[in-house]
ChimeraX commands (.cxc) that place a marker at each C-alpha (Angstrom):
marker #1 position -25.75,-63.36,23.92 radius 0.5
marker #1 position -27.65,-62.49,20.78 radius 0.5
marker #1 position -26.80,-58.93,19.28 radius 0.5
marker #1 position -30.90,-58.32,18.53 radius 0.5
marker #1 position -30.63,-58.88,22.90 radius 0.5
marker #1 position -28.43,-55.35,23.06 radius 0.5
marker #1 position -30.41,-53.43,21.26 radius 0.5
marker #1 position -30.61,-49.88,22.66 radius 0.5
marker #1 position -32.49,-46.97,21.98 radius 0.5
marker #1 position -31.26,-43.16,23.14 radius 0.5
marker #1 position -34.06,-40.16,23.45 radius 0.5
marker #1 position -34.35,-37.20,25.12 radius 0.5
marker #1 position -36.49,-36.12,27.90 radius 0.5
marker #1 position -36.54,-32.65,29.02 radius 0.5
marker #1 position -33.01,-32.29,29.91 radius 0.5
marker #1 position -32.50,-36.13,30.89 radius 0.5
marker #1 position -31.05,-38.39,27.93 radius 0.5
marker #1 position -32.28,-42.07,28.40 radius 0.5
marker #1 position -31.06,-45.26,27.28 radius 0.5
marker #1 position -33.13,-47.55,26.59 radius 0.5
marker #1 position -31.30,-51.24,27.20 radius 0.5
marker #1 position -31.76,-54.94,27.44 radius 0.5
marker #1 position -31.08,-56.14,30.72 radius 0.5
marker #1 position -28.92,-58.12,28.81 radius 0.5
marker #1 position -26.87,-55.71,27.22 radius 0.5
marker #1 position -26.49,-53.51,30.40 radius 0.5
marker #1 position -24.96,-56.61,32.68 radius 0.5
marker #1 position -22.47,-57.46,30.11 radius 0.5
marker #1 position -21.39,-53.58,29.53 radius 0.5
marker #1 position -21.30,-53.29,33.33 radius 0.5
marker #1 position -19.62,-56.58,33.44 radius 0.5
marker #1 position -17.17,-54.99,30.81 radius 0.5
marker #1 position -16.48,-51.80,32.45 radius 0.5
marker #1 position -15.75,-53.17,35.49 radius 0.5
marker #1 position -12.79,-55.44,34.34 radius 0.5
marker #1 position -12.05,-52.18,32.47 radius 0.5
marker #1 position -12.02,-49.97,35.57 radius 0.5
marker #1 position -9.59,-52.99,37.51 radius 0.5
marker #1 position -7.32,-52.58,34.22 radius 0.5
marker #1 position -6.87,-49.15,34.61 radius 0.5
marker #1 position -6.51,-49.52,38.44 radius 0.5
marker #1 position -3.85,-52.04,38.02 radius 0.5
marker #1 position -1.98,-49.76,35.57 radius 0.5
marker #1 position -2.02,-46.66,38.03 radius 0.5
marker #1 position -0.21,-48.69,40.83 radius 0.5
marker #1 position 2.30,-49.24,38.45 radius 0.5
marker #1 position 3.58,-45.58,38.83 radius 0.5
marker #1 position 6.44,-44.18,41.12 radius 0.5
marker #1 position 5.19,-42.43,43.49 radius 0.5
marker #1 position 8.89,-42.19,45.09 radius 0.5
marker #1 position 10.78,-40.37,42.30 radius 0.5
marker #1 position 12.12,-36.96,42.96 radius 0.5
marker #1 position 9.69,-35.73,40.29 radius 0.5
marker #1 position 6.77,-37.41,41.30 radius 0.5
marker #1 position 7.83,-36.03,45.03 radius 0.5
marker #1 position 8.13,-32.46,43.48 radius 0.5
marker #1 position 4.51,-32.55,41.90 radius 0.5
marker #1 position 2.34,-34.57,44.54 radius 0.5
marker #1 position 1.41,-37.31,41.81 radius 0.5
marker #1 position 3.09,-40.71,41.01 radius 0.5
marker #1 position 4.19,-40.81,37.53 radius 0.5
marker #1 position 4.56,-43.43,34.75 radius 0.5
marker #1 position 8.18,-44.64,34.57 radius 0.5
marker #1 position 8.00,-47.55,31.94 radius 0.5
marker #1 position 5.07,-47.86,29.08 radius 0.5
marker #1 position 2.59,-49.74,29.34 radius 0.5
marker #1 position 3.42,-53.27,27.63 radius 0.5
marker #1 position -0.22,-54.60,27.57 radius 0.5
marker #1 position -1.44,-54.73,24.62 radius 0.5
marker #1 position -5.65,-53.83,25.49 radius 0.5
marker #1 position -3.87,-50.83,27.06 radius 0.5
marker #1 position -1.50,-49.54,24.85 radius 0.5
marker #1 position -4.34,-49.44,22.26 radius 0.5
marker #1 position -6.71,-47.63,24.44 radius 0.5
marker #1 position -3.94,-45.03,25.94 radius 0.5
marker #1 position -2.77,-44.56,21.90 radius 0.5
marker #1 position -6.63,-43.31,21.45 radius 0.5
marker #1 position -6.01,-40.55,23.20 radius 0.5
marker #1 position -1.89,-39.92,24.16 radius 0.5
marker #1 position -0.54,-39.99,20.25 radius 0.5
marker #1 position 2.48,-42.45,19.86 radius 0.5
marker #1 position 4.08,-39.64,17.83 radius 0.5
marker #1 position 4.77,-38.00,21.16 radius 0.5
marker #1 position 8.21,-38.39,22.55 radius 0.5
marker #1 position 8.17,-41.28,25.58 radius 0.5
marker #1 position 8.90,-39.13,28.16 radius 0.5
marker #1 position 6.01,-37.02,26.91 radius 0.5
marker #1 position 3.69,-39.83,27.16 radius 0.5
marker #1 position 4.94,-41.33,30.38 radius 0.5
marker #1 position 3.97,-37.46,31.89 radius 0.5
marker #1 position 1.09,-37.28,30.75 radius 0.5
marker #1 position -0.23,-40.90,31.15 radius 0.5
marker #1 position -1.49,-40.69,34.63 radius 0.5
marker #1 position -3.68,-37.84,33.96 radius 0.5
marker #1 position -5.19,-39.91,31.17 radius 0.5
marker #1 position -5.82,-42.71,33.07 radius 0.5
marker #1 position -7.23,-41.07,36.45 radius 0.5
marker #1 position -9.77,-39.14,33.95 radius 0.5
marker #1 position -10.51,-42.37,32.14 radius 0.5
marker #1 position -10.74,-44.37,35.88 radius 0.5
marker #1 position -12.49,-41.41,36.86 radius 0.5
marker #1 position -15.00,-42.01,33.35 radius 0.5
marker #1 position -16.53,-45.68,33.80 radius 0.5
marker #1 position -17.10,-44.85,37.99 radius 0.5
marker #1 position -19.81,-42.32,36.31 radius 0.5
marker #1 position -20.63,-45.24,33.45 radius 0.5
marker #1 position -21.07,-47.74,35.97 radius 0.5
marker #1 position -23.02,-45.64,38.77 radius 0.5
marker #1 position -25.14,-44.67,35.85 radius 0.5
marker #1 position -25.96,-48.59,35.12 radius 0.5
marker #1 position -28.67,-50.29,36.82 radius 0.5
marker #1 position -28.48,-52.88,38.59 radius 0.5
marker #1 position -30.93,-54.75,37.30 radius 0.5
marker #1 position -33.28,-53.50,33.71 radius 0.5
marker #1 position -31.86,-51.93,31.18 radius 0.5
marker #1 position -32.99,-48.00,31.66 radius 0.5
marker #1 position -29.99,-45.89,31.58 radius 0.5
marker #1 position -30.75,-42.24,32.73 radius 0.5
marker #1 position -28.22,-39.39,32.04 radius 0.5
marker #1 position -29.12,-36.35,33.71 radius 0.5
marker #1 position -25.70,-34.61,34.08 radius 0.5
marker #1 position -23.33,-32.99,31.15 radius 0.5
marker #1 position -20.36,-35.13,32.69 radius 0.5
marker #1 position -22.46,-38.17,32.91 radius 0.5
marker #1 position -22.62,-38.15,28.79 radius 0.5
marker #1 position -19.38,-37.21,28.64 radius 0.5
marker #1 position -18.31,-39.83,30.50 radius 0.5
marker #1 position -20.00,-42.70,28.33 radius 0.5
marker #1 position -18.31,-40.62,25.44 radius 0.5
marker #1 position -14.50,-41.36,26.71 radius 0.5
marker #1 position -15.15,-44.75,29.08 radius 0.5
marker #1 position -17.52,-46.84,26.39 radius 0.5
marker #1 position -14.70,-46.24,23.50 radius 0.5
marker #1 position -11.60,-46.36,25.10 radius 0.5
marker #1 position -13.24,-49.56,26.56 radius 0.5
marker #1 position -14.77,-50.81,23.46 radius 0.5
marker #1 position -10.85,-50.77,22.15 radius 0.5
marker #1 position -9.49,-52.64,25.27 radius 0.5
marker #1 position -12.43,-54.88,24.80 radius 0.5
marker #1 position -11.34,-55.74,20.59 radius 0.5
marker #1 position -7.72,-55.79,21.15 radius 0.5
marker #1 position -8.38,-58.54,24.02 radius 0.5
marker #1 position -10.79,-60.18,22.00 radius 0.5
marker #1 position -8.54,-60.41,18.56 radius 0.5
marker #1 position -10.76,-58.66,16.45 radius 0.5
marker #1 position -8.66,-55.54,16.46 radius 0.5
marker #1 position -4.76,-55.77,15.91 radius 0.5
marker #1 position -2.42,-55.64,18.84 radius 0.5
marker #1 position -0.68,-51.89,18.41 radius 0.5
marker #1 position 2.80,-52.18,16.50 radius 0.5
marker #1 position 5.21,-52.46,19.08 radius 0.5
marker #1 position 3.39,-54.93,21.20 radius 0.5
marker #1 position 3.90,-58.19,19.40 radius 0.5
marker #1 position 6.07,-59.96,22.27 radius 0.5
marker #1 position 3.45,-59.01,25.07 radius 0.5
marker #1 position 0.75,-61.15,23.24 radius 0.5
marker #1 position 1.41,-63.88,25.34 radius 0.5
marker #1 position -0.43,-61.55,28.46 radius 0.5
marker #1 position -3.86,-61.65,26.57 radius 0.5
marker #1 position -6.52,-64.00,27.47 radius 0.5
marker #1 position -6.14,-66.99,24.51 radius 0.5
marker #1 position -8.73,-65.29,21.53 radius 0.5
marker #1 position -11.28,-67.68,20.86 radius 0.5
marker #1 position -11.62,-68.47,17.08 radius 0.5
marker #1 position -15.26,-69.36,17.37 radius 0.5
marker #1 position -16.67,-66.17,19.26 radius 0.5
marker #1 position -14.87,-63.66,16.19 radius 0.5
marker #1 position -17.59,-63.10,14.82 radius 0.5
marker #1 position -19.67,-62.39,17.44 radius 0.5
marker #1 position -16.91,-60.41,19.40 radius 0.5
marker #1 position -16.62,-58.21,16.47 radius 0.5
marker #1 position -20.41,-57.41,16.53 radius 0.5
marker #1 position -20.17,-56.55,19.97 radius 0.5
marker #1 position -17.43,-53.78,19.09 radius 0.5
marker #1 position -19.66,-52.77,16.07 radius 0.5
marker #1 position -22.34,-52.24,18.70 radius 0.5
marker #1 position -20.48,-50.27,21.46 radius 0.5
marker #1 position -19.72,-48.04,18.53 radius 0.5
marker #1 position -23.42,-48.22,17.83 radius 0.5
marker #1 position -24.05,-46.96,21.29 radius 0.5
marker #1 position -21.92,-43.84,21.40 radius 0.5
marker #1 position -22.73,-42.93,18.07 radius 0.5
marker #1 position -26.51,-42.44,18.72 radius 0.5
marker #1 position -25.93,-40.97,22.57 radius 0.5
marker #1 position -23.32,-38.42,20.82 radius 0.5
marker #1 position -26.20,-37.70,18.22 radius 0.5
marker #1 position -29.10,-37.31,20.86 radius 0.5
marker #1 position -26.52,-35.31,23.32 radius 0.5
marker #1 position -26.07,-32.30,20.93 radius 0.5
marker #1 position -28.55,-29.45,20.59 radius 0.5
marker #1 position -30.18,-29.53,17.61 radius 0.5
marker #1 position -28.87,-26.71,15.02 radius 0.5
marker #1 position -31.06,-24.00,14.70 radius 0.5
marker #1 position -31.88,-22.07,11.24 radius 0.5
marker link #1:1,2 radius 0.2
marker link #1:2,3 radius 0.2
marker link #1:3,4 radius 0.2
marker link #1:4,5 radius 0.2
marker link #1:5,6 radius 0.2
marker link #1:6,7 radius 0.2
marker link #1:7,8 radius 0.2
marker link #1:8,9 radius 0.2
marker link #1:9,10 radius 0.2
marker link #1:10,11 radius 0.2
marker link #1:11,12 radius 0.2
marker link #1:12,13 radius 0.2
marker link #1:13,14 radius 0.2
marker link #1:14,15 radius 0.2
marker link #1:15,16 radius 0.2
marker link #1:16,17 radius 0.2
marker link #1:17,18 radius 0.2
marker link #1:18,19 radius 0.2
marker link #1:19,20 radius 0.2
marker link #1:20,21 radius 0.2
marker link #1:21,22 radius 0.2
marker link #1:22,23 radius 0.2
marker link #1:23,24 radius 0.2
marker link #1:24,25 radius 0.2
marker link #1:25,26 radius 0.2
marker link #1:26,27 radius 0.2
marker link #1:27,28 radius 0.2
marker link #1:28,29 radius 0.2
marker link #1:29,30 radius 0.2
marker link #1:30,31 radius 0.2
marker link #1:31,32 radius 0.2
marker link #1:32,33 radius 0.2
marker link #1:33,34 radius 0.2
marker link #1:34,35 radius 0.2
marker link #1:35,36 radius 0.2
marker link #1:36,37 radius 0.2
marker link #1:37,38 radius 0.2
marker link #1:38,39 radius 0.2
marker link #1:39,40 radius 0.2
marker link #1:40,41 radius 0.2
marker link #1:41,42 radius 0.2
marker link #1:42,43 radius 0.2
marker link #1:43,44 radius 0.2
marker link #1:44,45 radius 0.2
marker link #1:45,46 radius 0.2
marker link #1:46,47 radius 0.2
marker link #1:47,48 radius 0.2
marker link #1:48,49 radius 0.2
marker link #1:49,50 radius 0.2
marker link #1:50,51 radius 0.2
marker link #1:51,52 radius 0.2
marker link #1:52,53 radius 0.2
marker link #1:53,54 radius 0.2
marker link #1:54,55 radius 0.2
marker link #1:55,56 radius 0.2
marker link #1:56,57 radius 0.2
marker link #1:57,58 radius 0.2
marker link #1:58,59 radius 0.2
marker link #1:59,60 radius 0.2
marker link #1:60,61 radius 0.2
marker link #1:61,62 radius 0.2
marker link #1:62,63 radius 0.2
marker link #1:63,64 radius 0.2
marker link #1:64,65 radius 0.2
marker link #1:65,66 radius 0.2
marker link #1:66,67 radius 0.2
marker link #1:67,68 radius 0.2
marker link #1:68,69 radius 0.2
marker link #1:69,70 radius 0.2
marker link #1:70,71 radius 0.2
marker link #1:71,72 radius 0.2
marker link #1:72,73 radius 0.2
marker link #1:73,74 radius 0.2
marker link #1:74,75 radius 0.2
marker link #1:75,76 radius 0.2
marker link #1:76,77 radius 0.2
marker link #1:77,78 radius 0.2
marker link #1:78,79 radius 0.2
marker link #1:79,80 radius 0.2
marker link #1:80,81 radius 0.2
marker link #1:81,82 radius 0.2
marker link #1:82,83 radius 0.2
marker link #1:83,84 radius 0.2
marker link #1:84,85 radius 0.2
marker link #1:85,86 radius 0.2
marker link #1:86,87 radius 0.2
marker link #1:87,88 radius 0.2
marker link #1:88,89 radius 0.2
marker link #1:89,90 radius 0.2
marker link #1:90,91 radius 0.2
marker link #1:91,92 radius 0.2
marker link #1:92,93 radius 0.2
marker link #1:93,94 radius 0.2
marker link #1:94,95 radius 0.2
marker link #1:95,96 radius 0.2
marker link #1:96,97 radius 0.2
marker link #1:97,98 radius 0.2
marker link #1:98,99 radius 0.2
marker link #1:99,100 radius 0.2
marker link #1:100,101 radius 0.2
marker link #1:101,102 radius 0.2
marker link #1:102,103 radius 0.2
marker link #1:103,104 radius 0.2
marker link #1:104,105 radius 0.2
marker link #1:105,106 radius 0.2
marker link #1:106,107 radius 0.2
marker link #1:107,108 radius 0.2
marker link #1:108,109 radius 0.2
marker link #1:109,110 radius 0.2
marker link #1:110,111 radius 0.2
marker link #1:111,112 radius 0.2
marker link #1:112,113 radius 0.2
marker link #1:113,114 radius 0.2
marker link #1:114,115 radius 0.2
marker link #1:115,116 radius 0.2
marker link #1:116,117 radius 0.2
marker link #1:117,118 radius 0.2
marker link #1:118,119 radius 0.2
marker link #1:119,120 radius 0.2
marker link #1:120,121 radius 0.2
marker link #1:121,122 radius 0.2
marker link #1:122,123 radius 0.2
marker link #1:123,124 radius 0.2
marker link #1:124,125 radius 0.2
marker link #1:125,126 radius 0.2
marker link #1:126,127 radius 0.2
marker link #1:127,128 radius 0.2
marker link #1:128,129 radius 0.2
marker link #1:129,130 radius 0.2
marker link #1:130,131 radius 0.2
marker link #1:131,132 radius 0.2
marker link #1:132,133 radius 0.2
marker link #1:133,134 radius 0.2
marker link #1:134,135 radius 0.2
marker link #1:135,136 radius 0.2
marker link #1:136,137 radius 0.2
marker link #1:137,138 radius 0.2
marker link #1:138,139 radius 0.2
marker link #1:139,140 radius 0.2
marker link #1:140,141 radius 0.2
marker link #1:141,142 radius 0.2
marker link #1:142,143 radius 0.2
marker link #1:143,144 radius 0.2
marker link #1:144,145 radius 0.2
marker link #1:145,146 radius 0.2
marker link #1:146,147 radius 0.2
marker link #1:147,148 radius 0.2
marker link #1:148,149 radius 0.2
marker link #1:149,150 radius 0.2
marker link #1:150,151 radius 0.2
marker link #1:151,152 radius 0.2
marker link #1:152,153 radius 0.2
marker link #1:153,154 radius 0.2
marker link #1:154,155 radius 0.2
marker link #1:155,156 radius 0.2
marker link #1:156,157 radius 0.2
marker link #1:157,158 radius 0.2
marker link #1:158,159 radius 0.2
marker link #1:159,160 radius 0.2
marker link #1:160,161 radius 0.2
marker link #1:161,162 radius 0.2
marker link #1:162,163 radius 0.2
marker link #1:163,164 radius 0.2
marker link #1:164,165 radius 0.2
marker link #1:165,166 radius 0.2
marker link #1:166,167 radius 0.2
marker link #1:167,168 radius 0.2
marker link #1:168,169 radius 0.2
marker link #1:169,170 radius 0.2
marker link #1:170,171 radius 0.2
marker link #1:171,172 radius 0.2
marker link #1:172,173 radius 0.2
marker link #1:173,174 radius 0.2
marker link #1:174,175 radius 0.2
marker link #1:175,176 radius 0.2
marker link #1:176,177 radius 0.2
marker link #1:177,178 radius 0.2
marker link #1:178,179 radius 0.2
marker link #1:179,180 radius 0.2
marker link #1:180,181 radius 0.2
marker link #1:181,182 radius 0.2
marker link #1:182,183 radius 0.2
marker link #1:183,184 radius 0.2
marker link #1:184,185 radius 0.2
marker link #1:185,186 radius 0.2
marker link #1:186,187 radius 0.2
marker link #1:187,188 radius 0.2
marker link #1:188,189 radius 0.2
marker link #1:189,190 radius 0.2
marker link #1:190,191 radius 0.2
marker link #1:191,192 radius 0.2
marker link #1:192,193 radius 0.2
marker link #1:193,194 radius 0.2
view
């Protein structure tokens, strides 16, 4: 796919933002936030839901981290490594039911076929501002042209083989997810008044 092919264009109309895709651009993002939303899935049946703590507060809970390397980078985005383990292993679940939770809205919001994106609701933008970047990291770290996060080294083997010849063009696709939620985040805020 040919970046000049993703091109996208955010305005504002009345209180509905529109996106502007090619039809291009929006099957590969669904296509992208789907295996995204399956990753996340497959994490969150990972978690106990039989320990006495999990019992205690109605919600399964983390009880090993993640190893993955796509996920560990995302999850680091927002739970800081600095935290203790236990710390992140608590609050892990909540992350990733509101980032689940996140590309459901992104990919209801896709069409199925075009490339019109309309945003009508405050939680529909701020979904596309957590799901798209969280998955745009997922997306590098799988792809090679971010680093796997420091600590992850031996689970390298559980990546899909990087492909030396797509780099390039892997890392312009990252450049352009940024792309994306940079000019939705500019459109979405109200303009500052004098």
């Amino acid at each position: 796919m040919d970046l000049v092919h993703l091109t996208v264009c955010w305005d504002r109309a009345g209180d509905e933002l529109i996106g502007v895709f090619s039809p291009h651009a929006v099957a590969w993002l669904r296509r992208q936030m789907a295996g995204y939303s399956e990753l996340l899935e497959w994490r969150y049946t990972k978690y106990a839901g039989e320990d006495p703590t999990a019992d205690a507060i109605g919600l399964p809970l983390a009880t090993t981290p993640a190893e993955y390397p796509p996920l560990v980078a995302a999850l680091r985005e927002i739970i800081p490594d600095e935290e203790p383990e236990p710390i992140r292993l608590w609050w892990e679940p909540d992350v990733v039911r509101w980032l689940y939770a996140g590309t459901q809205v992104v990919l209801d919001s896709l069409p199925e076929t075009g490339g019109v994106v309309i945003l009508r609701e405050r939680h529909e933008i701020e979904a596309w501002q957590a799901a798209v970047p969280n998955m745009r990291v997922v997306f590098g770290v799988a792809a090679g042209v971010m680093p796997v996060p420091a600590g992850t080294e031996a689970h390298r083997h559980t990546m899909p083989k990087a492909d030396p010849g797509r780099f390039e063009h892997d890392r312009d696709l990252t450049d352009w997810l940024q792309r994306v939620v940079d000019a939705l985040t500019e459109i979405a805020e109200p303009a500052a008044t004098s």
